[in-house]
Phi, psi and omega in degrees: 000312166252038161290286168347281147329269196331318198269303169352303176263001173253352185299327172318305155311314178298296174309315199247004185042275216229125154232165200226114177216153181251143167228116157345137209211309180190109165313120186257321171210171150344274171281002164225160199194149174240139202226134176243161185235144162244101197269122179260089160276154184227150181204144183294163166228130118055236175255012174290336200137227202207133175216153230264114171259155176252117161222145204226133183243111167271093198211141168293135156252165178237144163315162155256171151068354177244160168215175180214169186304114164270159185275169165276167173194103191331135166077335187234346198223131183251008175188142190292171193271162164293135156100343186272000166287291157336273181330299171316296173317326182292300188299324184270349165285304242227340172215021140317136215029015168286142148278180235216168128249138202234137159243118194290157151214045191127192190215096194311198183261006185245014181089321174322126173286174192251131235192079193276129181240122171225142164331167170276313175315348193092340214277147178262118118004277213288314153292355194268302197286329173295321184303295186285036190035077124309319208213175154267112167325156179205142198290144190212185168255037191274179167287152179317322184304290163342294189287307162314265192302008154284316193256020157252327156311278157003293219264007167267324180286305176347297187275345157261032160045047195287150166042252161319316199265021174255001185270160187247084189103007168311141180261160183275137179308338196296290192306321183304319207265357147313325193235020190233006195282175158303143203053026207087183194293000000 
């Protein structure tokens, strides 16, 4: 009988060789998060069954198409932004330990891959944080389709004067890690 069970509950494995899931691990800001992907393989063992490997992949990612309010961050952010704590937290409250679907596109200059992240729920990460003045749009390589409704999202918090577009001289993360490095701009 529980040969049985056993086989029962491994055929979904078995059918489908690899499942694959991302998980949020830690927020670093607004826009970066280190994410693990866990890989299940199942392979017969002989007349034992069936036996089960782990493989676990860690990496930073970055949003595409978003930037958020920067955090400090030693040797590179020499102070925090208005709003970057307050973001981060918003943001790590809402996908800490979530799992994630992540379309990978590339690898920024800090080494992070570049990424449009969606919920489990279907909602893009990217429209959650513009929809609430978390961030600013940022010109990306994403599809075109994509880049329009990113940026009508924008100009809806932008004109109720949510979050970012309600401080009066808030600067963009670009310009902020431009005038914040160690040793000056």
């Amino acid at each position: 009988m529980k040969k049985i069970l056993l086989f029962i509950f491994l055929i979904p494995a078995v059918l489908f060789g690899q499942t694959y899931t991302w998980t949020v691990k830690a927020v670093h800001d607004g826009d970066t998060y280190k994410v693990e992907q866990v890989q299940h393989e199942w392979a017969p063992a002989g007349d034992t069954g069936f036996v089960h490997t782990e493989t676990k992949t860690v990496f930073w990612v970055r949003i595409e198409g978003v930037g958020t309010p920067e955090l400090y961050w030693p040797g590179h952010i020499t102070e925090t932004q208005p709003l970057g704590r307050e973001v981060a937290d918003s943001v790590r409250w809402l996908i800490k330990g979530q799992r994630v679907t992540l379309d990978l596109y590339g690898v920024d200059q800090y080494g992070r891959k570049l990424a449009r992240i969606t919920l489990l729920d279907g909602r893009d990460l990217a429209e959650v944080i513009l929809s609430r003045g978390w961030g600013w749009y940022q010109r990306n390589d994403l599809p075109v389709k994509t880049k329009r409704r990113y940026q009508r999202i924008r100009d809806k918090a932008r004109d109720a004067t949510l979050g970012v577009h309600g401080i009066p001289g808030m600067v963009t993360d670009k310009v902020w890690r431009q005038t914040h490095r160690p040793g000056g701009a």
